[in-house]
C-alpha positions, 0 to 999 in steps of 0.5 A: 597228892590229891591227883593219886587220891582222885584216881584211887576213886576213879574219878579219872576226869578230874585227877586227869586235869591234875596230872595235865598241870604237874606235866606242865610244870615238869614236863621230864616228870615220869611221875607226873607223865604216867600219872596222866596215862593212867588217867587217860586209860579207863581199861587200868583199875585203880587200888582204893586200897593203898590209896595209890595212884593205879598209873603206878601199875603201868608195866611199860615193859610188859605191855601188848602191842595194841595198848603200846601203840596207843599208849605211843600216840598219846605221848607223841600227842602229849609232846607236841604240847611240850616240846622241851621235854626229853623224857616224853619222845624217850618214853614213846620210843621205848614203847614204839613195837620193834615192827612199827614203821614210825620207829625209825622216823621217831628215833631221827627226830630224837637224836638229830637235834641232841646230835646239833647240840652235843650231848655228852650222854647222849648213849646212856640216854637211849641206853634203855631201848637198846634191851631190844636188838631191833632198834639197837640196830635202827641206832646203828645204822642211823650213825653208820650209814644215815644221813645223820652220821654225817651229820653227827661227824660234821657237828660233834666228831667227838661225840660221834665216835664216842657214842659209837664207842659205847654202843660198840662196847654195849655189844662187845665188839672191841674191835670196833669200839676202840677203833672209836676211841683211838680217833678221839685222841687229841679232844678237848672235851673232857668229858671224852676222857671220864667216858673213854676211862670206862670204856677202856677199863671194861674192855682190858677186863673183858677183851684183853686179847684186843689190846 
């Protein structure tokens, strides 16, 4: 790809406007995303070597907390230009410091509009932030005690109690999660019952005494 082979050179400018246009293209691209936040970053050296694009060495779980935060406002700005993708907000979540105050702002911004539509995979979405306890429990409350769980019971009750069904099991607390699952009974959707299967099979393995 000629945007990897620019960066191998350092020429960052050009292969920036190349990562910019693949973004365009595919906006919930991961390549294409950290290809550009590497171009944008002259602190990452490139490996002329292998011939490889240096974004591929972003450790985004790795990261310090001053380059997280820059690397945070350049997707928020980057989303703002391609506002479909939901790869972009994820990424800038994931990368968001547990102390940061727009965390929670940014996790309200991420999940009412999938919260409206029904997305059934919604928790294995978010799945990958919950390694920090600190926005698992931002999650928590946003579905608990926010105004977006009412919001979530109004518009999807299923989907309500099915994400807190897992997010329940992701904690092993079963009590709770099969409390969710217990008030899906009678839902159409068929996907409720695929997830609830999983749920259900891990908890009698796990959690026996519950049952």
């Amino acid at each position: 790809m000629k945007a990897k082979l620019l960066d191998s050179l350092n020429r960052r400018d050009e292969s920036k406007v190349i990562w910019s246009e693949l973004v365009t293209r595919n906006a919930d691209s991961e390549e294409a995303i950290l290809g550009w936040l590497g171009a944008l970053d002259q602190g990452l050296s490139s490996s002329s070597d292998l011939g490889i694009c240096s974004s591929y060495f972003i450790d985004l779980d790795n990261l310090g907390e001053d380059k997280a935060r820059s690397y945070s406002a350049k997707l928020a700005h980057l989303h703002n230009l391609h506002e479909s993708s939901s790869l972009i907000p994820r990424l800038r979540l994931s990368l968001l410091p547990d102390s940061s105050e727009e965390l929670e702002e940014a996790l309200e911004a991420y999940l009412t509009p999938r919260i409206k539509r029904g997305i059934p995979s919604l928790f294995i979405d978010v799945q990958g932030l919950y390694a920090s306890k600190h926005k698992r429990d931002a999650i928590q409350r946003l579905f608990t005690t926010h105004q977006i769980a009412q919001l979530s019971l109004e518009k999807k009750p299923d989907w309500h109690n099915l994400f807190l069904a897992q997010h329940y099991a992701y904690e092993d607390n079963w009590t709770q999660a099969f409390s969710h699952l217990h008030k899906l009974d009678g839902s159409k959707e068929v996907a409720v019952y695929m997830i609830w299967a999983k749920i259900l099979k891990v908890g009698c393995n796990t959690s026996s005494a519950i049952l």
